[in-house]
C-alpha positions in Angstrom: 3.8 -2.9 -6.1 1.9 -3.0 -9.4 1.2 0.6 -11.5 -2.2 -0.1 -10.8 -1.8 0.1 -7.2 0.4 2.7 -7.5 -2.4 4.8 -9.2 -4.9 4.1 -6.5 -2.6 5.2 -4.1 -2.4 8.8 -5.7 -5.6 10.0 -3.6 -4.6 11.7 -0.1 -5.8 9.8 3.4 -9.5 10.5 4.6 -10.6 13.2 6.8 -13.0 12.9 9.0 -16.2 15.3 9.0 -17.2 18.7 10.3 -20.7 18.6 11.0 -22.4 20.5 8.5 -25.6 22.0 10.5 -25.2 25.0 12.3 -22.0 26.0 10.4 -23.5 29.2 8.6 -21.9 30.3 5.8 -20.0 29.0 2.3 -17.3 26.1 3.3 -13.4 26.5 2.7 -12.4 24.5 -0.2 -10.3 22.2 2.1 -13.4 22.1 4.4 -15.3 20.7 1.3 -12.7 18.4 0.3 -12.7 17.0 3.8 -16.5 16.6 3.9 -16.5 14.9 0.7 -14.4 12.3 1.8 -16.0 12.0 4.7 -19.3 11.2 2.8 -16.9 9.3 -0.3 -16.0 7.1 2.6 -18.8 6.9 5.5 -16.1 8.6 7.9 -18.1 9.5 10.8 -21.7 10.2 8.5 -23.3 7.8 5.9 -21.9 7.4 3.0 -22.9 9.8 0.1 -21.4 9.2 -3.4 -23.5 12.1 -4.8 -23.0 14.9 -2.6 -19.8 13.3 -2.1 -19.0 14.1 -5.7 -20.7 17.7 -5.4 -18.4 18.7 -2.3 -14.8 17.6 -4.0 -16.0 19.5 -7.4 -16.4 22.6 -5.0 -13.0 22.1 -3.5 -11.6 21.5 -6.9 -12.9 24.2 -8.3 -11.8 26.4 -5.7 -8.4 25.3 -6.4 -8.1 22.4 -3.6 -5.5 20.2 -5.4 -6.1 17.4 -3.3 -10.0 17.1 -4.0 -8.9 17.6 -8.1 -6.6 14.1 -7.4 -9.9 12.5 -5.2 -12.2 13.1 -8.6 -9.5 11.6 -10.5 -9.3 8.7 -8.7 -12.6 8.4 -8.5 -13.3 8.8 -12.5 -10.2 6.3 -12.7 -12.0 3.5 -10.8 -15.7 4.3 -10.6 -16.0 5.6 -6.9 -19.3 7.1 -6.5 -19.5 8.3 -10.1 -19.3 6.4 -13.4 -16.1 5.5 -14.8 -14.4 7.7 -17.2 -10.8 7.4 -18.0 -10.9 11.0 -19.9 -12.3 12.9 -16.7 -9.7 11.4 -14.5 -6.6 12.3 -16.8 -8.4 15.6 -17.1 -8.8 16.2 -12.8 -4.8 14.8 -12.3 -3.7 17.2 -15.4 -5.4 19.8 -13.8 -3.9 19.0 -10.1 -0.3 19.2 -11.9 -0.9 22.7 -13.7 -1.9 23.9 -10.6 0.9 22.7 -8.7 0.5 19.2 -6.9 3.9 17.8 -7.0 2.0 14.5 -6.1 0.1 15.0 -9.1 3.1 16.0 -11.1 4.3 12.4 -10.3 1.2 10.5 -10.9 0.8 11.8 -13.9 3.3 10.3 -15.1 1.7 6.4 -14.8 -1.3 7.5 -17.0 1.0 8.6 -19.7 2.6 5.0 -18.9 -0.7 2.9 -19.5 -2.6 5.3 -21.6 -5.5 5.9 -19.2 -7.6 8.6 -20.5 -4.6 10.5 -22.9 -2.3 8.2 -25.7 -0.3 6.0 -24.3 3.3 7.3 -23.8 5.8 5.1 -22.0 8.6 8.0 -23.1 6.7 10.8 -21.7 6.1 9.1 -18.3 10.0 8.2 -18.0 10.4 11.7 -19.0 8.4 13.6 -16.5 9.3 11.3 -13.7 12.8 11.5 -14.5 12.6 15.2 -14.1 10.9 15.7 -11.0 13.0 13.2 -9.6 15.8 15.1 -10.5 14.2 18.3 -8.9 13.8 16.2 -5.6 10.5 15.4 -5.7 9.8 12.5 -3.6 6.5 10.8 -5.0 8.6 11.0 -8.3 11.6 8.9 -6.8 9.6 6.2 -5.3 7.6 5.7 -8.3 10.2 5.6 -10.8 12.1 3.6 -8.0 8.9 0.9 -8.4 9.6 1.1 -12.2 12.8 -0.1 -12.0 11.8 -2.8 -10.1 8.9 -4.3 -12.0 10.5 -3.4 -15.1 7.8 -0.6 -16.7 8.6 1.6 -19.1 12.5 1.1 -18.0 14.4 -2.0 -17.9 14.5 -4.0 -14.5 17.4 -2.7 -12.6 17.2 -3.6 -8.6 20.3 -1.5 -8.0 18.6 1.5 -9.6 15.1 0.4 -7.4 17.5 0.8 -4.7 19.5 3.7 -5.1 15.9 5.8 -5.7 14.1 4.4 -2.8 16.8 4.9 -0.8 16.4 8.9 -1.9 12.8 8.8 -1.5 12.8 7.5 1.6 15.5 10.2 3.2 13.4 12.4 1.9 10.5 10.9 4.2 8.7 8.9 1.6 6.5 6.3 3.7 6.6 3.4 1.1 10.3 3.9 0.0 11.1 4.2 4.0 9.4 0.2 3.9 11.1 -0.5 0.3 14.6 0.6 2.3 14.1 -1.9 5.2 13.2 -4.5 3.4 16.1 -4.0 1.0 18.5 -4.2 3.8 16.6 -7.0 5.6 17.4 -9.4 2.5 20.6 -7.3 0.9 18.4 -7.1 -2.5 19.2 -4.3 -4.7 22.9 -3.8 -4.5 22.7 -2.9 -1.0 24.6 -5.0 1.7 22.4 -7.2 4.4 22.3 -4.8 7.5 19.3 -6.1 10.1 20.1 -3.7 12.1 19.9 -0.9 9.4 16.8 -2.6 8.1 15.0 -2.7 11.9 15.8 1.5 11.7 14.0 2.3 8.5 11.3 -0.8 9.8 10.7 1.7 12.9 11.0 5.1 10.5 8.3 3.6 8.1 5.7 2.6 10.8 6.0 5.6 13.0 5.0 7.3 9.7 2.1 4.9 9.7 3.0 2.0 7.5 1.2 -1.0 8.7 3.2 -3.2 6.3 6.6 -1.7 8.1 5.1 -2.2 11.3 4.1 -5.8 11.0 7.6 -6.2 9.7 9.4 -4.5 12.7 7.1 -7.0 15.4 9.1 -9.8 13.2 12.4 -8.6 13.5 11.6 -8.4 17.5 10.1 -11.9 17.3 13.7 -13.0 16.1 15.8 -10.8 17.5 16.5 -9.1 13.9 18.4 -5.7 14.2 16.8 -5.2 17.3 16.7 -7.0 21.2 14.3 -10.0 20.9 11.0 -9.3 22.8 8.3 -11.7 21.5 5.9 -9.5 23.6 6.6 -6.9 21.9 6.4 -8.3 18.5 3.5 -10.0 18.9 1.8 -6.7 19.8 3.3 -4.9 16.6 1.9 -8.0 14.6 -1.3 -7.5 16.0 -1.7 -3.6 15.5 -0.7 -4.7 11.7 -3.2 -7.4 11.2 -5.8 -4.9 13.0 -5.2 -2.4 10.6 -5.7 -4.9 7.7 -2.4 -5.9 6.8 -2.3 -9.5 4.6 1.3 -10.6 5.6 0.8 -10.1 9.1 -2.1 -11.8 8.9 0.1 -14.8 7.8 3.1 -13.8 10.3 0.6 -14.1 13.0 -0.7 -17.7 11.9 2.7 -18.7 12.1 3.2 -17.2 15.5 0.3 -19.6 16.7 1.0 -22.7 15.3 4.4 -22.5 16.4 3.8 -21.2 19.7 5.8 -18.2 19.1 5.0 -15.7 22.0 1.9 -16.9 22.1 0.2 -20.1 23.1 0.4 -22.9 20.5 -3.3 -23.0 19.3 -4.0 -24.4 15.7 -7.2 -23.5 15.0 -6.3 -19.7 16.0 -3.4 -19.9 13.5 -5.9 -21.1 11.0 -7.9 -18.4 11.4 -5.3 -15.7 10.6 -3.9 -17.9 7.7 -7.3 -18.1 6.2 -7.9 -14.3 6.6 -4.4 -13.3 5.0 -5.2 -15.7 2.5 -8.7 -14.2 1.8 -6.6 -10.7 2.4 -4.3 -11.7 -0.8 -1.2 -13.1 0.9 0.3 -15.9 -1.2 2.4 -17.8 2.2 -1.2 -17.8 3.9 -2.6 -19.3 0.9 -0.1 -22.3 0.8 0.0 -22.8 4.7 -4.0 -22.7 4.9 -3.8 -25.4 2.2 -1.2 -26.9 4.0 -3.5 -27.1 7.3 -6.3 -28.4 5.3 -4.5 -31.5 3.8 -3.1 -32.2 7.3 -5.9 -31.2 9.4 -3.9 -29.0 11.6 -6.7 -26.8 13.6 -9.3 -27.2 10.6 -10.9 -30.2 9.3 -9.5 -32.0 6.3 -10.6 -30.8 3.0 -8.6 -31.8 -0.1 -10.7 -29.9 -2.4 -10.3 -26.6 -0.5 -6.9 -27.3 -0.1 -6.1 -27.6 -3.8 -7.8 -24.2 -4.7 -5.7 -22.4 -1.7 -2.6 -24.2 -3.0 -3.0 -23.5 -6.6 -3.7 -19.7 -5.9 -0.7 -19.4 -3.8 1.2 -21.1 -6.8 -0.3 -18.8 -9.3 0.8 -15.7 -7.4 4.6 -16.4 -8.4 5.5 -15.7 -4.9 8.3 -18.0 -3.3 7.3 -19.3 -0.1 9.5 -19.6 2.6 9.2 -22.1 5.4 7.6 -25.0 4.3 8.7 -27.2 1.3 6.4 -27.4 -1.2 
């Protein structure tokens, strides 16, 4: 996980409306936080940017910290207002003085690429060091990330590790999926354990990761950790790619043209390696080029097939299954 994604993942999960007519009365901060996602997003009413924007400045100002880290994200990237880097360091500043250990975290990464305040790799290591330290959770897992794409800190997979690992006890969802996967390949210092690896698979998804819980449908695909049940797996890939997830997109590809608890059908597994492809998943991009060279379940195209093959190159990823 890049810091930019790490920043867009600083806003809280949606909620859906409550129906403003016959209400009566002022709303609640939270209720106007929840309203203004609703209408940021289109949850369950069309989508308003402007009173959108209106409803989380009420919330904010009545001291919702959650709707001051929504106008920050949105100032950060645009989202129903114009972009201002300045406003959005402002909103998460403000989210941290009043409280939001979330926001005390987060922080942290603007200091690290300078959005909207001097850039200050020190200061981010330093404020994430110390809320780490005082067992804050969003803290770990970021500076846990840090470690592992090298920013701000050197590149140290054993550190990555060891502050997932506290994250994720602590019931951080992405640190519970960093864990698994740690102990699925023994990366980081920690020793291969798929059985280990299926148990913080299953923690992560029943907290709603969809990347854990495509995971956990491979590991009972294979028998990983875990009784093989291809039924079961299947299903668990499917509720991932349904929630949008790119490498179960390409998982279930796989699954098809292999005929791996499912019937073998090509042009199906085309399908998924083309939308994991299109969903940013570098091993969909090289087997949909694969496919298109070969014309397995898709018509050749050489041309298409270069452009998927090059992207999947590009992305640094190394692709398993399939020399290339």
């Amino acid at each position: 996980m890049n810091v930019k994604h790490m920043i867009q993942n600083l806003a809280g999960c949606t909620a859906l409306a409550a129906l403003l007519a016959g209400c009566g009365g002022s709303l609640s901060p939270e209720e106007s936080y929840s309203q203004g996602l609703a209408y940021l997003n289109g949850d369950g009413v069309a989508t308003d940017p402007v009173k959108a924007i209106e409803l989380l400045n009420a919330a904010a100002e009545g001291g919702n910290t959650e709707a001051m880290m929504e106008l920050s994200n949105c100032y950060n990237y645009g989202n129903g207002v114009t972009a201002d880097e300045e406003l959005a360091f402002i909103w998460i500043r403000k989210a941290a003085d009043a409280g939001s250990s979330k926001a005390k975290a987060y922080i942290a990464l603007f200091y690290l690429q300078g959005i909207g305040t001097p850039a200050s790799p020190d200061t981010a290591i330093q404020l994430l060091d110390a809320e780490a330290s005082a067992g804050n959770m969003d803290a770990m897992s970021i500076l846990a990330n840090l470690y592992e794409i090298g920013a701000g800190v050197p590149i140290d997979a054993t550190k990555a590790a060891e502050w997932h690992l506290k994250a994720a006890e602590k019931g951080n969802v992405p640190s519970m999926y960093y864990v698994g996967r740690a102990f699925a390949k023994g990366t980081g210092g920690v020793t291969k354990n798929e059985t280990v690896a299926a148990e913080w698979y299953q923690k992560a998804s029943d907290a709603g990761s969809l990347a854990a819980t495509g995971k956990l449908g491979a590991c009972y695909m294979m028998g990983l950790g875990v009784a093989a049940d291809p039924a079961k797996g299947i299903s668990l890939i499917q509720q991932a790619v349904e929630g949008g997830d790119p490498d179960s997109m390409h998982n279930l590809g796989v699954c098809y043209e292999r005929g791996l608890g499912v019937a073998m059908d090509p042009a199906t597994a085309v399908s998924y390696y083309r939308m994991g492809a299109e969903a940013g998943c570098p091993e969909a991009m090289f087997n949909l080029s694969v496919c298109l060279t070969t014309g397995t379940g898709v018509a050749k195209d050489a041309d298409e097939a270069s452009l998927w093959r090059e992207r999947a190159s590009a992305s640094e990823t190394p692709l398993r299954g399939r020399d290339n």
